[in-house]
C-alpha positions in Angstrom: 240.6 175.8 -46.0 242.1 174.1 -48.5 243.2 170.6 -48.1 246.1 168.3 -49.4 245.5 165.2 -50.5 246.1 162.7 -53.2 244.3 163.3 -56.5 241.1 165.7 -57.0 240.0 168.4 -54.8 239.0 167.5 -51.5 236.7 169.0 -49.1 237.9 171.3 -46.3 238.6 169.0 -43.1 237.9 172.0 -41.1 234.3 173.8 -42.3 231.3 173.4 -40.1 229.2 170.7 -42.7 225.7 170.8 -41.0 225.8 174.8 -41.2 227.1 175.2 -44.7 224.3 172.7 -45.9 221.9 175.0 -43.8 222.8 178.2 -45.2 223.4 176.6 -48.9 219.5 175.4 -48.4 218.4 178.3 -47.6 220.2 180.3 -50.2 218.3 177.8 -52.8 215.3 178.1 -50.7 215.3 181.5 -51.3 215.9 181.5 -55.1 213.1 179.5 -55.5 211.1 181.8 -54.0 211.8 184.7 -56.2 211.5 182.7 -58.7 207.8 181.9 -58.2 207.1 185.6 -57.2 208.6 186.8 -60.0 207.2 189.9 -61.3 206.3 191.0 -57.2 209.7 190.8 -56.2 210.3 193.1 -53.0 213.3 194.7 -51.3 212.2 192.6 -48.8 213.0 189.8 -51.2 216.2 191.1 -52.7 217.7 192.2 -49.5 217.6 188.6 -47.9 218.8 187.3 -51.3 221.8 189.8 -51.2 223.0 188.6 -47.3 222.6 185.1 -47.8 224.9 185.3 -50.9 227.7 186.9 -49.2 227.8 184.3 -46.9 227.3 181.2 -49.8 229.9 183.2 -51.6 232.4 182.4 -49.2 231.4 178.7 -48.7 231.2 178.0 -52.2 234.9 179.3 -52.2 235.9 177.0 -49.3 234.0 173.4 -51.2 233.8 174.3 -54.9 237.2 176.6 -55.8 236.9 178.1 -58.6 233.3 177.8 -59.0 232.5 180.7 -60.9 234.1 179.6 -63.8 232.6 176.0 -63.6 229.0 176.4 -63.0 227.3 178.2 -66.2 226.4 181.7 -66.7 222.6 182.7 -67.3 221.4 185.9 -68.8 218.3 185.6 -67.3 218.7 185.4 -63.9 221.1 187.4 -61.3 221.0 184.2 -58.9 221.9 181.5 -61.3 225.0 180.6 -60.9 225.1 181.3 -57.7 222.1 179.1 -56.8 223.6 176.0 -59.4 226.9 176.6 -57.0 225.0 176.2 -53.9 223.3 172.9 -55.2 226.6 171.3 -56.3 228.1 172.6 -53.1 225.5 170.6 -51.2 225.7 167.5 -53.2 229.2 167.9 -52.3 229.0 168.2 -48.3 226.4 165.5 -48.3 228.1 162.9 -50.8 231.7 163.7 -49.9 232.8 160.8 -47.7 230.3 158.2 -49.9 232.0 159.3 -53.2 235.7 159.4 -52.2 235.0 156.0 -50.7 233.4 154.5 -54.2 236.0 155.9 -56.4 238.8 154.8 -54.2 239.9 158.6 -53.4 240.2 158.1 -49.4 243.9 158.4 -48.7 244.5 160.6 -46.0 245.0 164.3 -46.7 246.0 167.8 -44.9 244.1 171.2 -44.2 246.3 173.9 -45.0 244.2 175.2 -41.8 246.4 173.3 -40.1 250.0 174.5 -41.3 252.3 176.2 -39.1 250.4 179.6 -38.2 253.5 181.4 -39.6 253.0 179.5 -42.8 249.2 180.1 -43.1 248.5 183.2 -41.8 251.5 184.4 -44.0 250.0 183.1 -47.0 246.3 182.8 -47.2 245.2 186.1 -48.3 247.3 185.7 -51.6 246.5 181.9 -52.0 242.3 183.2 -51.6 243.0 185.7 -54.7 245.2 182.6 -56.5 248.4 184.0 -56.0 250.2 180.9 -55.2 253.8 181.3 -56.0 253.2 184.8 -54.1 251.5 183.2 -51.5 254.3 180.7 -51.2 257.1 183.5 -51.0 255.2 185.5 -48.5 255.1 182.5 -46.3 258.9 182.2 -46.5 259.5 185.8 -45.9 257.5 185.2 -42.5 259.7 182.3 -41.8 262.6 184.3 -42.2 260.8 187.6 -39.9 260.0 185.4 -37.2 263.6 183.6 -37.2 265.3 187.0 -37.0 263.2 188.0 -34.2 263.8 184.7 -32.1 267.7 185.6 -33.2 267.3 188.9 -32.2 269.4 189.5 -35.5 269.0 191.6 -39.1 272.2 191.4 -40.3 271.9 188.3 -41.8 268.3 186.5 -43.7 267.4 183.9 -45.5 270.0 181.4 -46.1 272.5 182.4 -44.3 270.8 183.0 -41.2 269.8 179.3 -40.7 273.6 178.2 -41.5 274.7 180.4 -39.3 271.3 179.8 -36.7 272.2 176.1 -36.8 275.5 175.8 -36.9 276.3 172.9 -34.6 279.9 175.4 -33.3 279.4 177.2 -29.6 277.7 180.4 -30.0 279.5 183.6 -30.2 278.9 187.2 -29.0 276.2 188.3 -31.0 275.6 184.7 -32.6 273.6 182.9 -31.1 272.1 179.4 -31.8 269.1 177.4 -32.4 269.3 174.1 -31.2 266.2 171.8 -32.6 267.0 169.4 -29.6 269.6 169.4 -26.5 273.1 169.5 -27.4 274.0 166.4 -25.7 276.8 165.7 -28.2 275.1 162.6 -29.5 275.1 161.5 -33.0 271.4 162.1 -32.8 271.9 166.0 -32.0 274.5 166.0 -34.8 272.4 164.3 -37.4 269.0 166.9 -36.3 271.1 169.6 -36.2 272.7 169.2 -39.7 269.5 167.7 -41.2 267.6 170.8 -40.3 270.1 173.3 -41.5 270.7 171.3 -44.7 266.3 171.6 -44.8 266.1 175.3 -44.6 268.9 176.0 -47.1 266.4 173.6 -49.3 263.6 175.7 -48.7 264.9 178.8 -49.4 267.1 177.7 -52.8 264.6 176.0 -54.3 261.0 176.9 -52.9 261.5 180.7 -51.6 264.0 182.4 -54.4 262.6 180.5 -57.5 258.8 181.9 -56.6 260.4 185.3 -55.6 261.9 185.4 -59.6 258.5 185.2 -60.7 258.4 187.4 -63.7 258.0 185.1 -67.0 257.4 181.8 -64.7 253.8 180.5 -65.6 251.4 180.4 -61.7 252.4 177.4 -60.0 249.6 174.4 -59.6 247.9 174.8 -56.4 248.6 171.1 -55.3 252.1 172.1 -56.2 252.4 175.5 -54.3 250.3 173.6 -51.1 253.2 170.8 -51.4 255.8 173.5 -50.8 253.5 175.3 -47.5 253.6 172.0 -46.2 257.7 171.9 -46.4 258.0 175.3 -45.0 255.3 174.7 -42.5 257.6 171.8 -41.2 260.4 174.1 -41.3 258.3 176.7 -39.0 257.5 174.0 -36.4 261.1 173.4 -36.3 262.3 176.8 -35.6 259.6 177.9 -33.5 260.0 174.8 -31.2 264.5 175.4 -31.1 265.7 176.5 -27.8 267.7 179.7 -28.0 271.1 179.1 -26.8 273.4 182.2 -26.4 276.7 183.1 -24.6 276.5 183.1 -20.8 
């Protein structure tokens, strides 16, 4: 997945490194291969080619994004970039920790594995394609699905669900309450309770409706659209994690 930190692009916290390098090697392996037999090349040949590359295609997406407009094009060859990809993306997985550690890039960073699963599972099929102010709204909207359905309310969304949702008043018929810790009446409730609700109507003014009036506005920067996940994936934790408290 992709992963937050401070800078370039780091490498997924969460991929498998000693089977990626495997199946990159063998991908090259195989390239090689047809290379020398060129002019014999077999279905044998060209099938094995054709499964290793769905899976490389998917790793190189994971370590190198956006590799297929970095790594040049060859007339000559069906496997070039691909196989160029897979030797970068190797170099990479190998080198990763030794060259973030020379340049200084080592500050600690965040998979978006990791995010709330509200937040990522919401998201990640639009931020794969490079959606990422859709991706960023459709994680909202899932915020706001899964609040209503903890509410048991769809009368109200958005905004004005959390103000009402978090409200630190008694609930009402109908109303009820999520409380991110015990109402004990402390200052420390208080301040959580209000901090949260002021938090949500943040995330939805200026993260969810700004990327939801997307026509005209230029794609958001991927470090940018994973900075606002992260905010709503702290949101999600939030109101997953509030008790429910309703009229007895």
């Amino acid at each position: 997945m992709t992963r937050l930190g401070s800078g370039h692009h780091a490498l997924p916290m969460t991929i498998d490194t000693d089977w990626a390098i495997a199946e990159l090697k063998q991908f090259i392996s195989l390239t090689s291969r047809l290379r020398v037999r060129i002019g014999i090349r077999t279905k044998r040949d060209e099938a094995a080619l054709i499964a290793s590359a769905e899976v490389v295609e998917r790793i190189l997406d994971q370590v190198l994004p956006g590799w297929r407009f970095k790594v040049r094009m060859s007339f000559y060859s069906r496997w070039a970039e691909r196989r160029e990809g897979a030797q970068r993306a190797v170099t990479a997985l190998e080198r990763e920790a030794e060259v973030r550690e020379k340049l200084g890039d080592n500050a600690p960073s965040i998979s978006a594995s990791t995010f709330h699963p509200w937040v990522w599972e919401g998201a990640k099929s639009l931020w794969r394609s490079r959606h990422y102010r859709e991706a960023v709204t459709a994680a909202a909207r899932k915020i706001n699905a899964e609040a209503q359905n903890r509410l048991k309310r769809r009368d109200l969304s958005e905004t004005k669900l959390f103000q009402e949702a978090l409200s630190a008043s008694a609930p009402a018929v109908g109303k009820p309450r999520l409380r991110i810790v015990p109402d004990d009446g402390s200052d420390t409730y208080k301040s959580t309770q209000r901090g949260v609700m002021a938090f949500a109507e943040g995330c939805f003014a200026a993260i969810r409706n700004p990327n939801s009036h997307e026509d005209g506005l230029p794609e958001l920067p991927e470090h940018e659209a994973l900075e606002q996940l992260a905010a709503l994936s702290l949101l999600a934790r939030w109101i997953e994690g509030a008790t429910v408290e309703t009229v007895s």
